[in-house]
N, C-alpha and C positions, 0 to 999 in steps of 0.2 A: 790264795795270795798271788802265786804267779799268772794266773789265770788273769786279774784284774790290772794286773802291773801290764801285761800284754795288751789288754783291751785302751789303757793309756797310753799307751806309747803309739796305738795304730791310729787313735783320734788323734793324736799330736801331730805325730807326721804327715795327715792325711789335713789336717788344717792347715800345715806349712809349705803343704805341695811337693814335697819329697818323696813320698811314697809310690813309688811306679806299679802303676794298674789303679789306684782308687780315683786318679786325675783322670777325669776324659779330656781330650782336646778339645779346644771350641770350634763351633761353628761356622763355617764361613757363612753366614748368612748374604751378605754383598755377594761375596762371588757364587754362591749357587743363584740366587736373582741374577745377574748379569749372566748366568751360562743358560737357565733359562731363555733370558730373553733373546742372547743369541740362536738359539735354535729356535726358537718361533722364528724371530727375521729370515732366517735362511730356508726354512718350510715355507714361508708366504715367497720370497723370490724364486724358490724353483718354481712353485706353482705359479707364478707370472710367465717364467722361464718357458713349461710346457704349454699354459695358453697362448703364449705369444708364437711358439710354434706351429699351432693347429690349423690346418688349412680351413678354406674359408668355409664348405661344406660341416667341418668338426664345428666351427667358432659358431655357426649355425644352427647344427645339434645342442650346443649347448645353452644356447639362447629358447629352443623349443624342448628343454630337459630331458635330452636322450635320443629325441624321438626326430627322423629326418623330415627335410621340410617337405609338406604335400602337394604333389605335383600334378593331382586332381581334385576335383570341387568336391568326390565324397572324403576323402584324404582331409577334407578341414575342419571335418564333423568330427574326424577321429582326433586328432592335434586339439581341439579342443577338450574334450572329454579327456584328453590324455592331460592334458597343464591344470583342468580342473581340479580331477582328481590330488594330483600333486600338492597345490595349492591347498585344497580341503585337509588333506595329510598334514600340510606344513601347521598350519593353523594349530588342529589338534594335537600337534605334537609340542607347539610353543604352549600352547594352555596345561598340557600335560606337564613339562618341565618348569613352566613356572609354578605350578600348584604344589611340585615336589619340593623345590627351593625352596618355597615361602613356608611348609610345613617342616623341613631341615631346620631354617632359622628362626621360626616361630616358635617350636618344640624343643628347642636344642636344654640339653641338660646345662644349666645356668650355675649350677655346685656337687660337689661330688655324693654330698648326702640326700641330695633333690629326687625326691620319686616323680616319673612324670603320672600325670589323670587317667587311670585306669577307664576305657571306656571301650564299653562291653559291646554296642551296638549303636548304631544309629542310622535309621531307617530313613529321613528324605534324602543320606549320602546312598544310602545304597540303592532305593528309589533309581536317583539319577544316574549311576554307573550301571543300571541294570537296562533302562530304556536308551539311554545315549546312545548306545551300540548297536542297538537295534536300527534307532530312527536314521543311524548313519548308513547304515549296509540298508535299509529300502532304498533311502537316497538316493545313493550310488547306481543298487538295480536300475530305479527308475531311470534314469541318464543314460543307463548302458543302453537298455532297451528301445530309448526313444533313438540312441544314436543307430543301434544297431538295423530297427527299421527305415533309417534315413538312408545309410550306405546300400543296403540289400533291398531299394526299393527298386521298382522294375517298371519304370517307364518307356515307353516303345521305342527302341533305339535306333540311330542310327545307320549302324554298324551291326554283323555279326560276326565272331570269329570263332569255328570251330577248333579250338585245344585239346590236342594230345597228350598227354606225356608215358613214355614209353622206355623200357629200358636199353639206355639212361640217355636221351636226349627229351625234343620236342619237336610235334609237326604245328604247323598253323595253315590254316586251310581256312583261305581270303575268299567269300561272297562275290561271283561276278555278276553284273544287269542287278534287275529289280529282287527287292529283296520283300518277302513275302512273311508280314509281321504277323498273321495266325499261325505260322507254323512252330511246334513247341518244342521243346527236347525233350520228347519222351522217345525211346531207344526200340519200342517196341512198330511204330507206325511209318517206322522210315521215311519220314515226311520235315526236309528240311529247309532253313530259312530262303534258299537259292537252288536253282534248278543245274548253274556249274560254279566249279571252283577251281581256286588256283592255289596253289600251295606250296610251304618251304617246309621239309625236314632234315635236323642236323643229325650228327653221329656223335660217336666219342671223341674224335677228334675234331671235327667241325661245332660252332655254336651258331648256332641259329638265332636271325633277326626278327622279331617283329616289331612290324611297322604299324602306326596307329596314327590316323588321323588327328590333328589338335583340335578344341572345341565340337567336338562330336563324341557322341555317348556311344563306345563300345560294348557288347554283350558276350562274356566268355562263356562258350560250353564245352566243360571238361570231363573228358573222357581219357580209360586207363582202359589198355587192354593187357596187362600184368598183372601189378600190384598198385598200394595208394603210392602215389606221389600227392604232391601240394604246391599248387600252381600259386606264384606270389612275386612282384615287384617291391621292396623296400620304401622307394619313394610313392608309390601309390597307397601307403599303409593299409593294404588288404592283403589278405591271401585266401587261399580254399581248399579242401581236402581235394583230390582227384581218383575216385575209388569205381574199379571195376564195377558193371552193372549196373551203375546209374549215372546220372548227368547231373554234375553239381553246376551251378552257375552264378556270375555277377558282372556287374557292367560299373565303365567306371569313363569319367569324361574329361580327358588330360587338358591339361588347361594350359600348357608352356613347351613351347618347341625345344625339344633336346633328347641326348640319351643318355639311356636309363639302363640297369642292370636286375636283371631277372633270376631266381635260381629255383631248385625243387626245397620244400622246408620239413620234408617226411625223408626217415631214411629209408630207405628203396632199394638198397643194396649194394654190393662191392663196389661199384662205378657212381654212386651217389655223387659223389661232391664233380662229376661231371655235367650235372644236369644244369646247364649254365644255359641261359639267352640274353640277348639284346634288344633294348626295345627304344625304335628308333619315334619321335611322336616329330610328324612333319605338317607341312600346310595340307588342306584338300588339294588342290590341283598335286602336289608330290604323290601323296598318297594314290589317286588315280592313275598317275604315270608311272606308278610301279607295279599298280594290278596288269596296267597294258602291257609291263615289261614281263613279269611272269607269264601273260599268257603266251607274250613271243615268244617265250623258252618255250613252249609245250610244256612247263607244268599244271596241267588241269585236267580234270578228272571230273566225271557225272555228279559224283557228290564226293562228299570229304571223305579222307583217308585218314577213320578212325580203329584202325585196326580189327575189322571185320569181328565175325563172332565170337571174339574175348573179348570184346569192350562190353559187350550184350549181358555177358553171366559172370555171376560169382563160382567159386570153384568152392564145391564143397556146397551151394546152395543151387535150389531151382527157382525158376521164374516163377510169378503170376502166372501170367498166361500158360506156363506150362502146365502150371497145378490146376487152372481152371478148364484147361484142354482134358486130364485126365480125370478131373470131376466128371466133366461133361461125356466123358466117355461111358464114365459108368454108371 
């Protein structure tokens, strides 16, 4: 009896709204929308706020999604394949969200006792999720590949420029007179593209400039007589391993007078983040009148200054030639 006399008395009150704790408060529905919305408006005007900030170089990057604008003709093979890409992503990622959505409100449980369609399998969905993926990643290869042979092709250039990188600056060792395009980088024949050279090496406290002719296709050959470094300009969008014992190489044909910022992209050790250059890209007749002006200094040498015989061998590994010297020995 008292038991039921209690359970009336707590519907009573609790219909009369007397009883504190069975009332919840309501909702501000208005005001949670309106706080809402103010926070969206103020997330889209700071983000005005920082774009309107961004120098013209950033406002640029974000125009080419990330990626800086290319300052050579292989540089726009790469900026392409780089927005392609992106774009391919964006695509598949809107068909992906909207396939989710439309299967959220398509599916959506419509009453509390509703079972949704038990379905066990269905073979042309999974057909298609199984080849999609596939035919996207050949794609892709295919593209990379075709770019990566356009950048890394090797047309007879204009230009050589023997690279260094050394702990932890750079030398660059400039071709003077006629430049002799049979000659190859292989480390063993000491046979290079010019008979003299001229050349700038910095230190840790000095950064070293290189100068590069505009519209003229330069050829780097990199050499380490250390460890790897990674010889690489930002706005050129290339770079290359630079590893003892062999001669990595790539050529690139700046297409707009200015300067550029060069750094090492391998870490190489305590002094790494000194391994900074400049790379100044001028008209031909500049670029000539700085070889002249090098040679005035007396910086030149019979051939380049790539760090004599550590640049030749790996440590811990022997040569070709040296294993085929003691083949032939025995």
């Amino acid at each position: 009896m008292a038991v039921g006399v209690l359970f009336d008395l707590l519907v009573t009150t609790q219909e009369e709204g007397s009883f504190v704790g069975l009332q919840l408060p309501p909702r501000g529905v208005g005001k949670a929308r309106r706080g809402r919305r103010a926070i969206l408006l103020a997330a889209v005007l700071g983000l005005a706020a920082v774009l309107s900030g961004c120098s013209a170089d950033s406002q640029e990057e974000w125009k080419n999604l990330a990626m800086p604008s290319p300052a050579t003709e292989q540089g726009e093979h790469t900026l392409a394949l780089w927005q392609g890409a992106w774009i391919a992503a964006l695509v598949t990622g809107v068909i992906v969200w909207a396939l989710i959505f439309w299967a959220v409100w398509r599916y959506r449980r419509r009453s509390d006792d509703e079972i949704p369609i038990q379905t066990r399998y269905n073979l042309p969905l999974e057909v298609f999720y199984t080849l999609a993926p596939i035919i996207m990643v050949i794609v892709f290869f295919s593209h990379t590949v075709r770019v990566q042979n356009i950048v890394l092709d090797d047309p007879t250039p204009d230009n050589t420029v023997e690279v260094v990188g050394q702990q932890w600056s750079w030398t660059f060792n400039y071709g003077l007179g006629e430049q002799d395009a049979s000659a190859n980088d292989e480390l063993t024949d000491d046979e290079y593209a010019y008979d003299e050279y001229a050349y700038v090496s910095g230190t840790g406290s000095d950064i070293p400039t290189l100068v590069l002719p505009v519209n003229q296709t330069t050829r780097f050959n990199l050499y380490s007589p250390d460890v790897i470094h990674d010889f690489g300009v930002p706005a050129f969008l290339i770079k290359m391993d630079v590893i003892p014992g062999r001669v990595n190489h790539y050529q690139v044909t700046p297409k707009e007078i200015g300067t550029y910022a060069g750094k090492c992209y391998e870490l190489c050790g305590v002094y790494h983040s000194r391994m900074l250059f400049n790379v100044e890209v001028v008209s031909e007749e500049d670029y000539a009148a700085y070889l002249e002006e090098l040679e005035a200094t007396g910086n030149t040498s019979d051939g380049p200054l790539i760090g004599g015989e550590n640049a030749d061998t790996q440590v811990g590994m022997t040569n070709e030639a040296d294993e085929y010297a003691e083949g032939g020995a025995e």
